[in-house]
N, C-alpha and C positions, 0 to 999 in steps of 0.2 A: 504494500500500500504506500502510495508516494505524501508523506509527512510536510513538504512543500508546496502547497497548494497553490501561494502568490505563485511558481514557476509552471505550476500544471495548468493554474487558469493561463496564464501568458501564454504557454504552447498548444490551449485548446481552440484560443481566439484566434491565433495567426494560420493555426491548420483549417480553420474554418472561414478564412479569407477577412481576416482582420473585422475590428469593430464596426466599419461600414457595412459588412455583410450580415449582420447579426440584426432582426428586426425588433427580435423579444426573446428573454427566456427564462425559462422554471424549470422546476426540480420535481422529480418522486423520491420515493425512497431509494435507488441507486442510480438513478439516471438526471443528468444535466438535458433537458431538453429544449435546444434553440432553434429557434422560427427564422430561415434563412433566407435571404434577398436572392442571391444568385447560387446554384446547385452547383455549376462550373466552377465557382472559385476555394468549392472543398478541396484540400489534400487527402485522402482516403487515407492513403498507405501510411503517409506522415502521421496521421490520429491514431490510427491503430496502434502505433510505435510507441506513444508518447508512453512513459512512465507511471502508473497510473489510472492510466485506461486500460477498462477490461475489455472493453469493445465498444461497436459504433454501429446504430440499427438508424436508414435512411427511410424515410418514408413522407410522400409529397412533398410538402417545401417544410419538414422536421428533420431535423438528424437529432438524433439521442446518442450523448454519449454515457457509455456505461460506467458509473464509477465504483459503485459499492455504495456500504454501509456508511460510509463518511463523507456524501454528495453532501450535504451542508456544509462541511468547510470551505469545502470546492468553493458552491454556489455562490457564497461568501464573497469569494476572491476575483469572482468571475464576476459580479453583480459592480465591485469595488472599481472593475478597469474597465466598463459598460458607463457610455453617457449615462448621469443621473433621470434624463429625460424620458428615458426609455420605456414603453410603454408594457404593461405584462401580454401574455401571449394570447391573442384575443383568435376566434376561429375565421376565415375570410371567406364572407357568402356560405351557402349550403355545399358541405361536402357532395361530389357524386354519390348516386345510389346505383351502387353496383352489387354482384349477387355475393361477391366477399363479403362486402361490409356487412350485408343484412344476415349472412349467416355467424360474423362476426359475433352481431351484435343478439342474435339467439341465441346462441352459444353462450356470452356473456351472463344472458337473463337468465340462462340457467344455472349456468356454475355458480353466481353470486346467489342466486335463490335458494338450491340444494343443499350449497357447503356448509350452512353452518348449521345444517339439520344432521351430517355425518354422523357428530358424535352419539345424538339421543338416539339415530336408527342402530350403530354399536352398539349402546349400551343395553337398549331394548334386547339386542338379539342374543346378548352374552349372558343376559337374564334369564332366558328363555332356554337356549341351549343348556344354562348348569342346572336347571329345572328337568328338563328331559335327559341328561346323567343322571341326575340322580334320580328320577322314576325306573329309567331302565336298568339300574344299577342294585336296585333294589331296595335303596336308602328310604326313599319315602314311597308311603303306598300313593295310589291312585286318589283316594280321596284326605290327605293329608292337609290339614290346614295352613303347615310349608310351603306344601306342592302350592297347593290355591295362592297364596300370596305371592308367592314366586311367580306365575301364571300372570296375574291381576299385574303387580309391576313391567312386567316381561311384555306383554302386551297393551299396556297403557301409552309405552312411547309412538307403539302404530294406530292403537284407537284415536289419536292425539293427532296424529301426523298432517293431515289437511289442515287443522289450525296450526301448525306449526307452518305449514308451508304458506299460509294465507298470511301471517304472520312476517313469516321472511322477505316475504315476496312486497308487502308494505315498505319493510325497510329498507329495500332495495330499491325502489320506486317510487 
């Protein structure tokens, strides 16, 4: 991880065709991502080189560069040698609707809506599974009041699951 950020921002602007070519930029959690005037005056090979960068993902007038866990120092440093004028990364006109995007953007609504039901469908099922060891196993009888509670939890995370997902699906949208 490169510790001198003031020289990684300075090497990521020049590879990116200097501060004149840079329109706006922000950050995620590992990625510096600047909104670029002209796509020709990227260095590709140079950015990837730099010390520091994990890597560099181009897409329309965006290049993302990859930093890590410590894109805020970066960001910092890059924000410091960037006209104060600068405006943040605003989107220009309606992206195309092409069938990537829209299948992107499915794909998205899912994963963000599903994933943070993972663990309750696990835990349901792990529930349920040590319930049926131990019926088959011969621990608890068929009408055991273990058995029953075990069952009742075990199945509560899927009796549940449509408000869980109606639920998820709110906070995502």
């Amino acid at each position: 991880m490169a510790k001198n950020y003031a020289a990684l921002a300075r090497s990521v602007i020049a590879a990116l065709g200097g501060v004149d070519n840079i329109s706006a930029v922000t950050h995620c959690m590992t990625r510096l991502r600047f909104v670029i005037k002209d796509d020709a005056l990227i260095d590709s090979p140079t950015l990837k080189t730099i010390p520091g960068v994990l890597g560099v993902v181009r897409s329309d007038n965006q290049c993302q560069v990859i930093i890590g866990n410590t894109v805020s120092q970066a960001f910092q440093e890059v924000v410091s040698l960037l006209p104060g004028d600068m405006q943040p990364a605003q989107p220009v006109g309606k992206p195309k609707l092409t069938l990537r995007r829209i299948g992107a953007g499915i794909l998205d609504a899912l994963i963000g809506t599903m994933s943070p039901l993972i663990p309750a469908i696990i835990g349901g099922s792990m529930v349920k599974l040590l319930a049926m060891i131990l019926e088959m196993s011969g621990v608890l009888t068929k009408g055991s009041p273990t058995l029953t509670i075990l069952n009742v939890i075990g199945d509560g995370a899927f009796f549940f699951l449509p408000l869980m997902v109606a639920a998820s699906a709110a906070i995502k949208f």
